[in-house]
N, C-alpha and C positions, 0 to 999 in steps of 0.2 A: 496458696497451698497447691502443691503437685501431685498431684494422686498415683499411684500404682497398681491398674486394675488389672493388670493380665488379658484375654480374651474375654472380657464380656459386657453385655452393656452398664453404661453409669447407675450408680446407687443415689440416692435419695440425698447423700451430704454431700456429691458432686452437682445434682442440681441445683442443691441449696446455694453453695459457692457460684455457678453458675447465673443463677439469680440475684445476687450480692454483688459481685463483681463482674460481670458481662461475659465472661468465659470461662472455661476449666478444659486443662491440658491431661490429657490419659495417657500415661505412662503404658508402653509396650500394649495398643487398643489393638494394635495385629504382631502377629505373629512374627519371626525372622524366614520364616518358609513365606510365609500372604505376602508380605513386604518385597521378599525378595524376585517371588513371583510378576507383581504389579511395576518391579523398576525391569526386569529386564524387559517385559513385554511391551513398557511405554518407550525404553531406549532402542529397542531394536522394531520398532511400530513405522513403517511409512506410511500407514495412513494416517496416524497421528499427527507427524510430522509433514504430510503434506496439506494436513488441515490448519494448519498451525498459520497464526497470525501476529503481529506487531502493535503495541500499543507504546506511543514515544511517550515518555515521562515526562517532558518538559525538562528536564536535565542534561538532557543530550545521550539517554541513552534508550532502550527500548526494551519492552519486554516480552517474550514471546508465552503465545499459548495456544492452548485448542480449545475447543468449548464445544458441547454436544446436552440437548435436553432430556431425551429419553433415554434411559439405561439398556440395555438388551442381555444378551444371553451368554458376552463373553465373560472375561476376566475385568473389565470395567464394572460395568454391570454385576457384577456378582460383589464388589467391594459395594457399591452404590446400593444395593436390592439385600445383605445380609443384614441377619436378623441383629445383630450385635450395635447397627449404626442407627436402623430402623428406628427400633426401639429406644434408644439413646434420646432420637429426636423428638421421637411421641410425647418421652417421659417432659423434657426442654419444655416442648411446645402444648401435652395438656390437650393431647389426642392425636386422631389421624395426622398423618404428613402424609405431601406427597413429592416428587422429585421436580425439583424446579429446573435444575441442571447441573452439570460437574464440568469443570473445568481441567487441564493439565498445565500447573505455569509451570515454564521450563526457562530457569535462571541457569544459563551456562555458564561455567567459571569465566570472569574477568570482562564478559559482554550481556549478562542479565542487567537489565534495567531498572529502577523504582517504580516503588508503587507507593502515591503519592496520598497524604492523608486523607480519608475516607471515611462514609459509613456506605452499608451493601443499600440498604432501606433509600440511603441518599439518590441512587438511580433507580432500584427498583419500584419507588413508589411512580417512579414514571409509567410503570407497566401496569398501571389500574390495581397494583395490590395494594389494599385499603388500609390494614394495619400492617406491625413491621414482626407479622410472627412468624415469622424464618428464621432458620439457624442456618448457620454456615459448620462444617468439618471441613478441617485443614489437616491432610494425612502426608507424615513425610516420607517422600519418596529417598531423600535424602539424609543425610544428616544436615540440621537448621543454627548455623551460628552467627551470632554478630557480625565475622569476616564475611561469610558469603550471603549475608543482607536475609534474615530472618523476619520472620512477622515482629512486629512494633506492636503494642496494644496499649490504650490508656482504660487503668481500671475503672470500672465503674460508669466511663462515659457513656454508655445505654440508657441512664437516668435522663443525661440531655436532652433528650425526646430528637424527632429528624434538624439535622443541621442544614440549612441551604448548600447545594451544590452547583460549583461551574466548573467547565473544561479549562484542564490544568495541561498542556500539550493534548494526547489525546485520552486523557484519564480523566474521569469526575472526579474533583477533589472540595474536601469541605471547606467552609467560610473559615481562612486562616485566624482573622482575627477571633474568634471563638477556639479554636483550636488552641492558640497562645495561652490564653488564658485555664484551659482547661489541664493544659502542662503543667500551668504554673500550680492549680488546684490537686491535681489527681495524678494517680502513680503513674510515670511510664513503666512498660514492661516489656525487656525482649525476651521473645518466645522462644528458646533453644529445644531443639529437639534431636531425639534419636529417630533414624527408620523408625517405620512401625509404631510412634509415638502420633496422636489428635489433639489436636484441637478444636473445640465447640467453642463459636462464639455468634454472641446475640447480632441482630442485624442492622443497629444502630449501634453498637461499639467501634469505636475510631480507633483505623489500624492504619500500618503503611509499610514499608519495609524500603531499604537502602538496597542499591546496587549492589553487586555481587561482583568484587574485585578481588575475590579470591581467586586459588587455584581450584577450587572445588565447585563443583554444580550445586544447584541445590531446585531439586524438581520437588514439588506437590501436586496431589491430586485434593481439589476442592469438591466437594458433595453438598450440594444446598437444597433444602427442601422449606416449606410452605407448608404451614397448617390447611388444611382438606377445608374446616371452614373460612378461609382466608381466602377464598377461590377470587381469584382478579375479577374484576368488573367489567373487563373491554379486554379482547385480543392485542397479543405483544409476539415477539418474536421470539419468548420464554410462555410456556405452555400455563394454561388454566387445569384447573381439576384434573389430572389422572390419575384412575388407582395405579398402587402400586403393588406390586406382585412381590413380597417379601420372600425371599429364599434362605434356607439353616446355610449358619456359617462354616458348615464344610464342605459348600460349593465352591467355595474362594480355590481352594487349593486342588479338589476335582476338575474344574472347568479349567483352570492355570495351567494345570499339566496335561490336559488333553487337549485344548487347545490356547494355546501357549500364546499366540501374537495374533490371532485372527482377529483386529478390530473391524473389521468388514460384518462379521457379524453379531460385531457386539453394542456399537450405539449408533445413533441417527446424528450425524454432523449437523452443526446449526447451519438452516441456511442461508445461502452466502457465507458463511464461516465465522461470519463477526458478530459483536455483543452490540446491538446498536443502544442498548440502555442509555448510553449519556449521549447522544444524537439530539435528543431536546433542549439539551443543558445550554446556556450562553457560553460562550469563551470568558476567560477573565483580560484584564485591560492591564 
């Protein structure tokens, strides 16, 4: 089921669905003003874009993105820190969250890359976080179709519990053979979306998305947060415990228009730039 929430955070029968099937898609969760705000500041962004790095698919193509842990006080940041996504997670995850990091993939039309079957938990449990209570938001920057390689999601797969992971080019990808199988068990689903349309999904749900051989882009901004008592156990180059400074959701559109593209002062780039999460993984043979 597809929900239509308008502005505000998820009700009690999106999390129920949410917990049933490992995700729920929120119909219009921003705005066409926040939306609109968030794609021109990330297309017209050179710090974005000079932070921006490549992950090859094993396909032969490549996917580009930025990645930064802590939110700050721009228009990033204010998507990442309002109360409407916050909230959302809390409800998911059954208290505190806190910001684990957000991401921008930037699938340009005709040279975005795949992203290769997966669970997040599959590399993140490398970073000492003990269980897998993280949620991921996937907010489109875009409009998300089948042609230009959308999120893929198999229902339900969160039940699985974590899948073994090895490097599939330079992406962690799950144990194929288990994956097959679970095709052949449980629904595929592709995730179409309008701007301004989310997706929440659990952190052991297996997603993947196709290249983008359209003439259309198709950007998202990812928002992943970690339950406050799920604090890692050992230092990663994804942060432990921070509060999080929750801000009302009509900073989105104040901070946007007042300061319109200033990522400089809006988040802390990872450093080095790169997600070294699947760094420990083997190659596959």
């Amino acid at each position: 089921m597809v929900h239509t929430v308008g502005p505000r955070p998820l009700d009690d029968s999106q999390a129920a669905e949410y917990a049933r099937e490992g995700f729920v898609i929120a119909r219009g969760f921003f705005t066409p003003e926040e939306i609109d705000l968030l794609r021109r500041a990330a297309k017209e962004d050179r710090e974005l874009d000079a932070h921006s790095f490549g992950r090859a698919d094993g396909e032969g193509g490549t996917v580009r993105l930025s990645l930064w842990n802590h939110p700050g006080d721009g228009i990033y940041g204010m998507f990442a820190r309002c109360e409407r996504i916050v909230r959302s997670a809390e409800r998911l995850l059954g208290g505190e969250v806190y910001h684990y990091h957000s991401k921008m993939i930037m699938k340009d039309a005709r040279v975005g890359g795949a992203w290769t079957w997966h669970q997040d938990y599959g590399y993140w449990y490398q970073n000492g976080v003990l269980a897998p209570w993280l949620t991921s938001v996937s907010i489109a920057v875009d409009r998300a179709t089948k042609e230009n390689g959308c999120l893929q999601v198999i229902a339900r797969s969160h039940e699985l519990g974590r899948i073994e992971h090895s490097l599939s080019g330079e992406q962690a990808g799950a144990d194929m053979e288990r994956v097959n199988v679970a095709l052949k068990r449980l629904p595929l689903v592709y995730c179409e979306m309008e701007p301004g349309d989310a997706i929440f999904f659990h952190a052991n749900l297996l997603h993947r998305s196709d290249m983008n051989r359209s003439d259309e882009p198709r950007w998202s901004m990812i928002c992943c947060y970690n339950a406050a008592r799920n604090d890692p156990y050992k230092e990663s180059h994804h942060p432990r415990y921070t509060p999080l400074h929750v801000v009302p959701d009509a900073r989105i559109e104040e901070v946007g228009i007042r300061r319109f593209a200033d990522s400089a002062a809006d988040v802390a780039w990872l450093a080095g730039a790169k997600d070294r999460s699947a760094d420990t993984l083997k190659k596959t043979t």
